[in-house]
N, C-alpha and C positions, 0 to 999 in steps of 0.2 A: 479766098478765105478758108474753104477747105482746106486746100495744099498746106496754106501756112498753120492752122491749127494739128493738122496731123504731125505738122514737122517739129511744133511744139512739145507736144503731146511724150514724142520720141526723144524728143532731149529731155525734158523732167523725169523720163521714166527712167534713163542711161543715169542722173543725175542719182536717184534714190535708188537705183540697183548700184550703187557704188558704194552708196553712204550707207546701205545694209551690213547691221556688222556678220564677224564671219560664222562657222557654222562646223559642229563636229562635225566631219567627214567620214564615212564611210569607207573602211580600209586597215589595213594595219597599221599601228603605232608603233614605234620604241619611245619604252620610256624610261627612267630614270630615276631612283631617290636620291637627294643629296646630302651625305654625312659631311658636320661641323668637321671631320679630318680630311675632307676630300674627296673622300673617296664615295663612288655610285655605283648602285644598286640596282642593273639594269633588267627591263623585261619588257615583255610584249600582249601587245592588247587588239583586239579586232573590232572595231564598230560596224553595226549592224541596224536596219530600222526592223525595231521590233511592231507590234498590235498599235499604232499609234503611238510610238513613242520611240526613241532611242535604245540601244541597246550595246553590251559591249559583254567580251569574253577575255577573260585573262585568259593569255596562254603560255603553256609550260608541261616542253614537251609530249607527252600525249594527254595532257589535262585541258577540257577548256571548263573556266568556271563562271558560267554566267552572273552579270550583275545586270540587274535591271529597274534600278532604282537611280536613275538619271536624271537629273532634273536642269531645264537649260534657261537663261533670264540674260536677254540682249547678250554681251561677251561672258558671260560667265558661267559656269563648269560646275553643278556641286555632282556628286557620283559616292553614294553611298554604298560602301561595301558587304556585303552578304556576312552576316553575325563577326565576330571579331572586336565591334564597336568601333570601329573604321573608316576615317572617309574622304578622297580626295576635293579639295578646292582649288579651281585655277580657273582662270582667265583666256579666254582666245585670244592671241597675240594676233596682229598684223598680217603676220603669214599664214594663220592659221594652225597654227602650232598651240600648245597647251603649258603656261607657267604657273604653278600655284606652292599648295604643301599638299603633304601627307600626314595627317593626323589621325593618330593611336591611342584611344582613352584608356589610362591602365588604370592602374590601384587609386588614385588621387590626381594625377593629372593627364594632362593630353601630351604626347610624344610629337614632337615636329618635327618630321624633314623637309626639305625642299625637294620641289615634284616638277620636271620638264618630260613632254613627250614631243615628240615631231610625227609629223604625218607619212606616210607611204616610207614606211619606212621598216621592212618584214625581217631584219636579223636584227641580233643583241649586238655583235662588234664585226669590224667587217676585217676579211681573213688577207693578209699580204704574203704569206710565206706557207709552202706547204708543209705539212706536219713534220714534224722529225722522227714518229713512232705512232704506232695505232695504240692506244692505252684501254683497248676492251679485255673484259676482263675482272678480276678481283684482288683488290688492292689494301694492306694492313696498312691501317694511317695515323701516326701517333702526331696525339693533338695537344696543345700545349695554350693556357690561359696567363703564365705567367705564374699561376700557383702550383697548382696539379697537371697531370698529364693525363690523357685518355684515350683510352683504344676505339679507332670507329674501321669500320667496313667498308671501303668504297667500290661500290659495283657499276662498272663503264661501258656503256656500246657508242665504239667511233665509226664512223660511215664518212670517209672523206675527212675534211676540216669537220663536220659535225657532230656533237657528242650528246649523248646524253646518260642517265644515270642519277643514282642518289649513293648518298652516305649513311649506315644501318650503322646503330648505336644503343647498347641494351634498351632503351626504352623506347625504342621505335625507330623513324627515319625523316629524313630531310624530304621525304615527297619528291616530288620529279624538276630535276634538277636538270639544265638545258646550256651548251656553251660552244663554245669553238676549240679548237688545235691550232695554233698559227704559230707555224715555225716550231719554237723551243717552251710556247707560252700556253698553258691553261685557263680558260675563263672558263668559270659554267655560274650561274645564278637560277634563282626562284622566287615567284611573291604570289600569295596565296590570295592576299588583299589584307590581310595579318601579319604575314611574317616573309621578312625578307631576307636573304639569303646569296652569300656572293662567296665564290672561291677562287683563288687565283694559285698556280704554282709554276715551278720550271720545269721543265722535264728534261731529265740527265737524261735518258736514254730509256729503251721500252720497260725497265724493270724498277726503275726511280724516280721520285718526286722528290724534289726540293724546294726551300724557300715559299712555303703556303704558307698564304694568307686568307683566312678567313674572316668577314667581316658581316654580323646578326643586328639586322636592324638599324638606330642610330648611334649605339655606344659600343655595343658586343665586339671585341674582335680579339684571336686566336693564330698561333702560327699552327704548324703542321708540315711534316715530311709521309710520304708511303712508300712502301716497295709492293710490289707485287708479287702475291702470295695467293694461289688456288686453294691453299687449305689454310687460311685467316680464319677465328673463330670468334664468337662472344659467347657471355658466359650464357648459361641456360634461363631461359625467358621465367621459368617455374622455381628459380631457386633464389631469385632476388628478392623477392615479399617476404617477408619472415611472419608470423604470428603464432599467437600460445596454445598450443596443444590440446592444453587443458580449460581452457577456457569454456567452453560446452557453446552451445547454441548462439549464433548472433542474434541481436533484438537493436534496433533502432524504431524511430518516427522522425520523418519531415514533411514540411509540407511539399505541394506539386503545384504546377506552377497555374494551376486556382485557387490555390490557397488552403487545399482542404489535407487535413492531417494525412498521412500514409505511411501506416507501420507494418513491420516484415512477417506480426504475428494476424494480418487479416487473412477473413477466412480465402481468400481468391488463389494466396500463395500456401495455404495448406497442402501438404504432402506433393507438393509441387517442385521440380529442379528448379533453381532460381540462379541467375547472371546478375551479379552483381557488377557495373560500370563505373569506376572512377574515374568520370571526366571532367570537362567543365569544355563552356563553348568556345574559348579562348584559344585552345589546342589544336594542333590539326592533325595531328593522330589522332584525336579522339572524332575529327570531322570523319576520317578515312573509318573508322571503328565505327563507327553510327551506321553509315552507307552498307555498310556488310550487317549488323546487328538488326538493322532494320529487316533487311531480305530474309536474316534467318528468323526471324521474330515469324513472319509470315508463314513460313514455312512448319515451323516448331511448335508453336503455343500452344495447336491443337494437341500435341503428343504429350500435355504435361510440362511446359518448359515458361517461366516468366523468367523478364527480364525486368531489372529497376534501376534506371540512372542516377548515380548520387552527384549532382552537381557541386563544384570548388569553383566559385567564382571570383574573379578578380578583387569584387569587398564584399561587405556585407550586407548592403544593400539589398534587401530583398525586391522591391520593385527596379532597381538595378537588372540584380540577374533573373527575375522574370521576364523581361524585355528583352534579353540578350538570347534566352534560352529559347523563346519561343520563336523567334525566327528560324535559329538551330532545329528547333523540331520540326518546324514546316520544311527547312528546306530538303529535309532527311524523312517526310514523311514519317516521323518517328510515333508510333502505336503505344508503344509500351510506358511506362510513370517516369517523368526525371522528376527529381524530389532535388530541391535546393534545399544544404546540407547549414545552408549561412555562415558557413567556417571560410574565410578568404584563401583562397590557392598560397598564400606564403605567407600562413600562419604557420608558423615554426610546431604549434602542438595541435595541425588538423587532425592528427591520426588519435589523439591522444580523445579532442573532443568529439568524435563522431563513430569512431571503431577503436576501440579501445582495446580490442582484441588483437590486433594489428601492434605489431613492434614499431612499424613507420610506416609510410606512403612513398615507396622510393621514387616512383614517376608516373606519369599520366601518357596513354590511359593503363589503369590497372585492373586487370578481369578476375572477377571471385567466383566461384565455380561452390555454390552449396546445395548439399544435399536433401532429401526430402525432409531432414528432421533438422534441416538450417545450420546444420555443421557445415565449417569451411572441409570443401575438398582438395581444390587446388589452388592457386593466385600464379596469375600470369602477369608481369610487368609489358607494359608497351604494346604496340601493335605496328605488323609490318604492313603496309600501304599497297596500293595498286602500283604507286610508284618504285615497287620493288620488285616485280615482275613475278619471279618461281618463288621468293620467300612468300611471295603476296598470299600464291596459291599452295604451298607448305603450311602456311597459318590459319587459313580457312580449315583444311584437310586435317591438324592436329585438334583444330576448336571442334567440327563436327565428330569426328573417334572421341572426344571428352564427356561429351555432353551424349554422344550412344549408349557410351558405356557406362554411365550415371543413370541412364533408363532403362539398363538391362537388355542390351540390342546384343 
Protein backbone atom coordinates (compact mmCIF):
# COMPACT_ATOMS: atom_id res chain seq x y z
CA UNK A 1 0.00 0.00 0.00
CA UNK A 2 2.95 2.19 0.68
CA UNK A 3 4.62 1.45 -2.67
CA UNK A 4 1.51 2.22 -4.46
CA UNK A 5 0.62 5.55 -2.73
CA UNK A 6 4.26 6.82 -3.10
CA UNK A 7 3.95 5.95 -6.83
CA UNK A 8 0.68 7.83 -6.79
CA UNK A 9 1.74 10.67 -4.99
CA UNK A 10 4.56 10.92 -7.98
CA UNK A 11 2.33 10.89 -10.81
CA UNK A 12 -0.14 13.70 -9.46
CA UNK A 13 2.91 15.78 -8.65
CA UNK A 14 4.61 15.27 -12.62
CA UNK A 15 0.71 15.82 -13.50
CA UNK A 16 0.41 19.61 -11.61
CA UNK A 17 4.21 20.34 -12.31
CA UNK A 18 3.20 20.29 -15.88
CA UNK A 19 -0.19 22.03 -15.74
CA UNK A 20 1.93 24.86 -13.77
CA UNK A 21 1.80 27.78 -16.11
CA UNK A 22 5.09 29.13 -17.20
CA UNK A 23 7.34 31.76 -15.38
CA UNK A 24 9.66 34.83 -16.38
CA UNK A 25 12.96 33.51 -16.57
CA UNK A 26 15.79 34.65 -15.52
CA UNK A 27 18.33 35.56 -18.42
CA UNK A 28 18.52 37.75 -21.33
CA UNK A 29 15.72 38.70 -23.66
CA UNK A 30 15.31 40.22 -27.16
CA UNK A 31 12.56 42.04 -27.55
CA UNK A 32 10.73 43.90 -29.86
CA UNK A 33 7.99 46.83 -30.64
CA UNK A 34 5.86 46.26 -33.44
CA UNK A 35 4.96 49.29 -35.82
CA UNK A 36 1.38 49.32 -37.89
CA UNK A 37 4.35 49.65 -41.12
CA UNK A 38 6.16 46.69 -40.09
CA UNK A 39 8.79 47.54 -39.05
CA UNK A 40 10.50 46.60 -35.21
CA UNK A 41 12.03 48.19 -32.73
CA UNK A 42 14.43 45.87 -31.29
CA UNK A 43 16.28 45.83 -27.67
CA UNK A 44 17.45 43.90 -24.74
CA UNK A 45 16.29 43.22 -21.30
CA UNK A 46 17.91 40.98 -18.32
CA UNK A 47 15.77 39.47 -15.70
CA UNK A 48 16.96 39.11 -12.44
CA UNK A 49 15.25 38.01 -8.83
CA UNK A 50 15.40 40.97 -6.93
CA UNK A 51 14.28 41.46 -2.56
CA UNK A 52 11.43 39.00 -3.27
CA UNK A 53 10.35 39.91 -6.25
CA UNK A 54 11.15 39.99 -9.87
CA UNK A 55 13.33 42.18 -11.45
CA UNK A 56 14.61 43.37 -15.01
CA UNK A 57 17.18 45.83 -16.57
CA UNK A 58 16.84 47.47 -19.82
CA UNK A 59 19.90 47.43 -21.53
CA UNK A 60 21.56 49.71 -24.05
CA UNK A 61 24.84 49.55 -24.56
CA UNK A 62 26.49 50.75 -21.49
CA UNK A 63 23.16 51.84 -19.70
CA UNK A 64 21.30 49.39 -17.54
CA UNK A 65 18.03 50.87 -16.29
CA UNK A 66 16.33 49.22 -13.70
CA UNK A 67 12.60 48.41 -13.45
CA UNK A 68 11.28 46.88 -10.73
CA UNK A 69 7.90 47.34 -10.68
CA UNK A 70 6.79 43.84 -11.96
CA UNK A 71 4.04 42.29 -11.25
CA UNK A 72 3.20 38.45 -12.25
CA UNK A 73 -0.67 36.73 -12.03
CA UNK A 74 -0.73 32.94 -13.37
CA UNK A 75 0.45 33.75 -17.51
CA UNK A 76 0.44 37.14 -17.29
CA UNK A 77 3.17 40.06 -17.48
CA UNK A 78 2.30 43.60 -16.29
CA UNK A 79 5.86 45.58 -16.02
CA UNK A 80 5.53 49.09 -15.21
CA UNK A 81 8.06 51.27 -16.49
CA UNK A 82 10.12 53.86 -14.45
CA UNK A 83 8.43 57.61 -15.05
CA UNK A 84 7.62 58.08 -18.78
CA UNK A 85 4.00 56.80 -17.95
CA UNK A 86 4.70 53.60 -19.48
CA UNK A 87 3.96 50.13 -19.40
CA UNK A 88 4.35 46.73 -20.84
CA UNK A 89 1.46 43.93 -20.91
CA UNK A 90 1.83 40.50 -22.14
CA UNK A 91 1.17 36.97 -21.57
CA UNK A 92 3.68 34.02 -21.20
CA UNK A 93 3.22 32.15 -24.17
CA UNK A 94 3.70 28.10 -24.22
CA UNK A 95 7.27 28.36 -24.66
CA UNK A 96 7.79 30.67 -22.44
CA UNK A 97 8.34 33.49 -24.53
CA UNK A 98 6.56 37.07 -23.78
CA UNK A 99 3.34 38.43 -26.41
CA UNK A 100 1.56 41.55 -25.28
CA UNK A 101 1.76 45.73 -26.28
CA UNK A 102 3.54 48.55 -25.42
CA UNK A 103 1.65 51.35 -24.11
CA UNK A 104 2.58 55.08 -24.01
CA UNK A 105 0.12 57.59 -22.19
CA UNK A 106 0.67 60.80 -24.06
CA UNK A 107 -1.38 64.04 -24.31
CA UNK A 108 -5.02 62.39 -24.35
CA UNK A 109 -4.38 58.96 -25.17
CA UNK A 110 -2.45 55.63 -24.78
CA UNK A 111 0.19 54.82 -27.91
CA UNK A 112 0.06 51.02 -28.78
CA UNK A 113 2.57 48.90 -30.15
CA UNK A 114 2.83 45.30 -30.22
CA UNK A 115 5.44 43.80 -27.75
CA UNK A 116 7.18 40.22 -28.36
CA UNK A 117 10.46 39.11 -26.52
CA UNK A 118 11.95 35.54 -26.50
CA UNK A 119 13.93 34.14 -23.99
CA UNK A 120 18.05 33.44 -23.83
CA UNK A 121 18.34 35.31 -26.39
CA UNK A 122 21.50 38.19 -25.63
CA UNK A 123 22.03 40.10 -29.28
CA UNK A 124 19.45 42.59 -31.12
CA UNK A 125 20.16 40.80 -34.87
CA UNK A 126 22.29 38.16 -35.52
CA UNK A 127 25.40 39.02 -37.81
CA UNK A 128 25.90 36.75 -41.24
CA UNK A 129 28.53 38.62 -43.13
CA UNK A 130 31.63 40.45 -41.92
CA UNK A 131 31.64 44.24 -41.98
CA UNK A 132 32.65 45.85 -45.02
CA UNK A 133 34.26 49.11 -43.12
CA UNK A 134 34.76 49.97 -39.39
CA UNK A 135 32.47 53.12 -39.09
CA UNK A 136 34.05 54.52 -35.62
CA UNK A 137 34.35 57.74 -35.74
CA UNK A 138 32.29 61.11 -36.56
CA UNK A 139 29.78 61.25 -38.83
CA UNK A 140 27.61 64.70 -40.49
CA UNK A 141 24.11 63.18 -41.11
CA UNK A 142 21.51 65.01 -43.01
CA UNK A 143 18.22 64.16 -41.80
CA UNK A 144 15.33 64.47 -43.83
CA UNK A 145 11.22 64.23 -42.39
CA UNK A 146 9.82 64.89 -45.63
CA UNK A 147 9.53 68.67 -44.88
CA UNK A 148 12.68 69.91 -43.61
CA UNK A 149 16.07 68.81 -43.28
CA UNK A 150 18.38 68.57 -40.32
CA UNK A 151 21.88 68.47 -39.44
CA UNK A 152 22.56 65.66 -36.61
CA UNK A 153 26.18 64.41 -35.39
CA UNK A 154 26.69 60.65 -35.29
CA UNK A 155 29.50 59.45 -33.14
CA UNK A 156 30.50 55.60 -33.58
CA UNK A 157 32.80 52.88 -31.70
CA UNK A 158 32.77 49.60 -33.87
CA UNK A 159 34.62 46.56 -32.24
CA UNK A 160 34.18 43.66 -34.60
CA UNK A 161 30.39 43.42 -36.01
CA UNK A 162 29.49 45.43 -32.74
CA UNK A 163 28.60 49.04 -32.62
CA UNK A 164 27.83 51.35 -30.56
CA UNK A 165 27.23 55.25 -30.27
CA UNK A 166 24.62 57.95 -30.45
CA UNK A 167 23.44 60.77 -32.67
CA UNK A 168 24.05 64.51 -31.06
CA UNK A 169 21.55 67.17 -32.28
CA UNK A 170 21.34 70.87 -30.91
CA UNK A 171 19.11 69.94 -28.35
CA UNK A 172 20.77 67.00 -26.91
CA UNK A 173 21.07 63.30 -27.95
CA UNK A 174 19.74 59.96 -28.78
CA UNK A 175 21.32 58.44 -25.55
CA UNK A 176 23.11 55.07 -26.07
CA UNK A 177 22.33 53.61 -28.95
CA UNK A 178 23.51 49.87 -29.51
CA UNK A 179 23.60 47.72 -33.19
CA UNK A 180 25.48 45.39 -35.48
CA UNK A 181 27.83 45.84 -38.85
CA UNK A 182 26.74 42.96 -41.16
CA UNK A 183 28.15 42.89 -44.32
CA UNK A 184 27.07 46.30 -46.16
CA UNK A 185 24.10 46.80 -43.42
CA UNK A 186 23.55 49.06 -40.22
CA UNK A 187 21.28 48.51 -37.34
CA UNK A 188 21.61 50.14 -34.12
CA UNK A 189 18.40 50.94 -31.89
CA UNK A 190 17.55 52.15 -28.20
CA UNK A 191 14.44 52.02 -25.68
CA UNK A 192 14.62 53.75 -22.56
CA UNK A 193 11.15 52.30 -21.55
CA UNK A 194 9.76 55.83 -23.26
CA UNK A 195 11.37 56.15 -26.17
CA UNK A 196 12.14 54.06 -28.83
CA UNK A 197 14.50 54.37 -31.39
CA UNK A 198 15.75 52.41 -34.61
CA UNK A 199 18.31 53.19 -37.41
CA UNK A 200 19.08 51.39 -40.24
CA UNK A 201 21.51 52.43 -43.41
CA UNK A 202 23.88 50.92 -46.18
CA UNK A 203 27.17 51.52 -46.02
CA UNK A 204 28.98 52.64 -49.45
CA UNK A 205 32.18 52.44 -48.00
CA UNK A 206 34.18 53.67 -44.82
CA UNK A 207 33.32 57.31 -45.48
CA UNK A 208 29.41 57.02 -46.70
CA UNK A 209 26.04 56.14 -45.57
CA UNK A 210 23.24 55.81 -47.69
CA UNK A 211 19.57 54.94 -47.86
CA UNK A 212 18.87 55.65 -43.68
CA UNK A 213 16.07 54.98 -42.24
CA UNK A 214 15.12 56.13 -39.12
CA UNK A 215 12.12 55.01 -37.36
CA UNK A 216 10.81 56.97 -33.54
CA UNK A 217 8.39 55.24 -31.84
CA UNK A 218 4.95 54.01 -33.56
CA UNK A 219 4.55 56.79 -36.38
CA UNK A 220 7.99 58.98 -36.46
CA UNK A 221 10.09 57.94 -39.29
CA UNK A 222 12.81 60.00 -41.29
CA UNK A 223 15.33 59.08 -44.15
CA UNK A 224 18.94 60.15 -43.76
CA UNK A 225 22.48 59.79 -45.60
CA UNK A 226 26.14 60.76 -43.61
CA UNK A 227 29.56 61.05 -44.66
CA UNK A 228 32.26 61.11 -42.32
CA UNK A 229 33.53 64.24 -41.20
CA UNK A 230 36.05 64.73 -37.92
CA UNK A 231 35.43 68.33 -37.99
CA UNK A 232 31.08 68.13 -38.24
CA UNK A 233 29.82 70.90 -36.04
CA UNK A 234 26.45 72.12 -34.44
CA UNK A 235 25.45 75.37 -33.75
CA UNK A 236 26.54 76.63 -30.15
CA UNK A 237 24.39 75.14 -27.25
CA UNK A 238 24.34 79.23 -25.75
CA UNK A 239 23.03 80.76 -28.89
CA UNK A 240 19.88 79.05 -29.52
CA UNK A 241 17.44 80.51 -26.56
CA UNK A 242 17.00 83.96 -27.49
CA UNK A 243 15.35 86.44 -24.67
CA UNK A 244 14.82 90.23 -24.04
CA UNK A 245 17.66 92.01 -22.78
CA UNK A 246 15.77 94.43 -21.43
CA UNK A 247 13.45 92.90 -19.65
CA UNK A 248 14.99 93.17 -16.09
CA UNK A 249 14.66 90.46 -13.37
CA UNK A 250 12.66 87.21 -13.77
CA UNK A 251 9.55 86.63 -11.32
CA UNK A 252 7.41 83.55 -11.51
CA UNK A 253 5.26 81.17 -8.96
CA UNK A 254 4.31 77.48 -9.22
CA UNK A 255 3.31 75.11 -7.28
CA UNK A 256 5.74 72.01 -6.11
CA UNK A 257 4.63 68.96 -6.25
CA UNK A 258 2.86 69.33 -2.55
CA UNK A 259 1.12 71.71 -3.70
CA UNK A 260 2.50 74.54 -1.95
CA UNK A 261 3.10 77.86 -3.85
CA UNK A 262 7.00 78.62 -4.85
CA UNK A 263 8.19 81.80 -6.17
CA UNK A 264 11.69 82.98 -7.35
CA UNK A 265 11.28 86.21 -5.06
CA UNK A 266 11.48 83.72 -1.67
CA UNK A 267 13.69 84.64 0.76
CA UNK A 268 15.88 80.95 0.30
CA UNK A 269 16.79 82.17 -3.31
CA UNK A 270 17.87 85.63 -2.15
CA UNK A 271 21.22 86.89 -3.49
CA UNK A 272 21.52 83.39 -4.52
CA UNK A 273 22.99 81.73 -8.19
CA UNK A 274 19.90 80.11 -9.38
CA UNK A 275 19.64 77.09 -12.40
CA UNK A 276 16.79 77.30 -13.84
CA UNK A 277 15.64 73.54 -15.54
CA UNK A 278 13.26 73.40 -18.27
CA UNK A 279 12.33 69.85 -18.18
CA UNK A 280 9.57 67.79 -17.94
CA UNK A 281 9.62 63.78 -17.03
CA UNK A 282 8.61 62.80 -20.30
CA UNK A 283 12.27 63.63 -21.74
CA UNK A 284 15.27 61.72 -21.46
CA UNK A 285 17.63 64.24 -21.72
CA UNK A 286 16.20 65.98 -19.09
CA UNK A 287 16.36 62.18 -17.20
CA UNK A 288 20.37 62.22 -18.13
CA UNK A 289 20.30 66.32 -16.90
CA UNK A 290 18.59 65.48 -13.46
CA UNK A 291 21.30 62.39 -12.71
CA UNK A 292 24.24 65.16 -13.12
CA UNK A 293 22.03 68.23 -11.57
CA UNK A 294 21.35 66.16 -8.75
CA UNK A 295 25.26 65.43 -7.95
CA UNK A 296 26.00 69.01 -8.55
CA UNK A 297 23.05 70.24 -6.30
CA UNK A 298 24.99 68.26 -3.57
CA UNK A 299 27.98 69.43 -4.19
CA UNK A 300 27.06 73.37 -4.76
CA UNK A 301 24.04 74.52 -2.57
CA UNK A 302 26.28 75.09 0.22
CA UNK A 303 28.57 77.63 -1.97
CA UNK A 304 25.36 79.92 -2.63
CA UNK A 305 23.89 77.90 -5.70
CA UNK A 306 19.81 76.86 -6.01
CA UNK A 307 18.53 75.11 -8.50
CA UNK A 308 14.35 74.97 -9.42
CA UNK A 309 12.80 72.56 -11.89
CA UNK A 310 10.16 74.10 -14.06
CA UNK A 311 8.17 71.08 -15.13
CA UNK A 312 6.08 71.01 -19.00
CA UNK A 313 4.06 68.17 -18.70
CA UNK A 314 2.37 66.21 -21.18
CA UNK A 315 -1.36 68.02 -19.98
CA UNK A 316 -2.49 69.95 -17.59
CA UNK A 317 -3.34 67.72 -15.27
CA UNK A 318 -2.01 68.75 -12.29
CA UNK A 319 -2.41 65.42 -10.15
CA UNK A 320 -1.31 63.98 -13.65
CA UNK A 321 2.17 65.48 -13.56
CA UNK A 322 2.41 65.19 -9.78
CA UNK A 323 2.33 61.49 -10.16
CA UNK A 324 4.74 61.38 -12.97
CA UNK A 325 7.14 63.79 -11.48
CA UNK A 326 7.44 62.19 -8.25
CA UNK A 327 8.62 59.13 -9.39
CA UNK A 328 11.13 61.24 -11.55
CA UNK A 329 12.34 62.80 -8.43
CA UNK A 330 12.83 59.55 -6.37
CA UNK A 331 14.41 57.96 -8.96
CA UNK A 332 17.07 60.89 -9.38
CA UNK A 333 17.07 61.43 -5.70
CA UNK A 334 16.19 64.91 -6.83
CA UNK A 335 16.70 67.70 -3.41
CA UNK A 336 16.17 70.67 -5.06
CA UNK A 337 11.99 72.31 -5.95
CA UNK A 338 10.45 70.95 -9.36
CA UNK A 339 7.33 73.38 -9.61
CA UNK A 340 4.80 72.13 -12.12
CA UNK A 341 4.45 75.03 -14.57
CA UNK A 342 0.66 73.59 -15.67
CA UNK A 343 1.45 74.84 -19.21
CA UNK A 344 1.40 71.22 -21.54
CA UNK A 345 4.91 70.56 -23.37
CA UNK A 346 2.89 71.44 -26.87
CA UNK A 347 1.41 74.29 -26.07
CA UNK A 348 2.35 76.42 -28.89
CA UNK A 349 2.42 79.72 -26.28
CA UNK A 350 4.33 77.68 -23.20
CA UNK A 351 7.15 80.27 -23.39
CA UNK A 352 4.68 82.96 -23.83
CA UNK A 353 2.57 81.67 -20.49
CA UNK A 354 5.27 80.96 -17.98
CA UNK A 355 8.65 83.11 -19.07
CA UNK A 356 7.63 85.60 -20.92
CA UNK A 357 10.89 86.86 -21.04
CA UNK A 358 11.91 84.26 -23.28
CA UNK A 359 11.39 84.82 -27.27
CA UNK A 360 10.56 80.67 -27.22
CA UNK A 361 11.50 77.45 -25.64
CA UNK A 362 13.46 75.97 -28.41
CA UNK A 363 13.85 72.46 -26.69
CA UNK A 364 14.03 70.50 -23.63
CA UNK A 365 16.06 70.49 -21.47
CA UNK A 366 16.82 74.06 -21.37
CA UNK A 367 19.42 75.50 -18.55
CA UNK A 368 18.95 79.26 -17.41
CA UNK A 369 21.94 80.46 -15.56
CA UNK A 370 20.67 83.63 -13.36
CA UNK A 371 22.31 85.78 -11.44
CA UNK A 372 22.13 87.00 -7.87
CA UNK A 373 19.78 89.93 -8.72
CA UNK A 374 17.64 87.14 -10.95
CA UNK A 375 18.97 88.56 -14.32
CA UNK A 376 19.18 85.81 -17.08
CA UNK A 377 22.95 85.21 -17.57
CA UNK A 378 23.14 82.62 -19.92
CA UNK A 379 20.49 79.77 -21.61
CA UNK A 380 21.92 76.71 -22.60
CA UNK A 381 19.67 74.53 -25.00
CA UNK A 382 19.84 70.59 -24.53
CA UNK A 383 22.13 68.48 -22.65
CA UNK A 384 24.62 65.98 -23.75
CA UNK A 385 24.22 62.52 -22.08
CA UNK A 386 26.66 59.92 -20.48
CA UNK A 387 25.67 58.46 -23.80
CA UNK A 388 27.83 60.75 -25.41
CA UNK A 389 31.07 59.96 -23.93
CA UNK A 390 33.93 63.31 -24.19
CA UNK A 391 30.79 65.66 -25.15
CA UNK A 392 29.25 63.99 -21.80
CA UNK A 393 32.40 65.16 -19.99
CA UNK A 394 32.88 68.82 -22.10
CA UNK A 395 29.26 69.65 -20.79
CA UNK A 396 29.83 68.97 -17.13
CA UNK A 397 33.36 70.94 -17.53
CA UNK A 398 31.68 74.14 -19.42
CA UNK A 399 28.41 74.01 -16.70
CA UNK A 400 30.92 73.81 -13.58
CA UNK A 401 33.49 77.13 -15.24
CA UNK A 402 29.70 78.84 -15.48
CA UNK A 403 28.40 78.54 -12.63
CA UNK A 404 32.47 79.51 -10.80
CA UNK A 405 32.49 82.19 -12.60
CA UNK A 406 28.95 83.51 -11.58
CA UNK A 407 30.53 83.14 -7.87
CA UNK A 408 33.38 84.88 -8.44
CA UNK A 409 36.06 81.73 -8.37
Amino acid sequence: MYRLSFFAIGILSCIVASAAPPTLRNGWWRAALQRADGHEIVFNFEVKDGARKKILYIRNAGERLLVDDIQLQQDSVLIRLPFFESQIRAALTKDGNLSGVWLKHGADAYQVLGFKASYNAPYRWPVKKVPVADLSGRWAADFSDGHSNSLRIGEFVQKGSKITGTFLDPTGDYRYLEGVVDGDSLRMSCFDGGHAYSFTARIDNGTSLSGGQYFAGGVNRETWTARKDAKAKLPDEFSLTKWKKDAGPLHFSFRDLDGRTVSLQDPRFNNKIVILQIMGSWCPNCMDETGFLSKFYDAYHAKGVEIIGLAYERSTDFARSQNSLRSFQQRFQVKYPLLITGVAVGDPQRSQKTLPQLESLVGFPTTIFLDRKKNIEKIHTGFNGPGTGAHYEQEKKTFYQTVDRMLGK
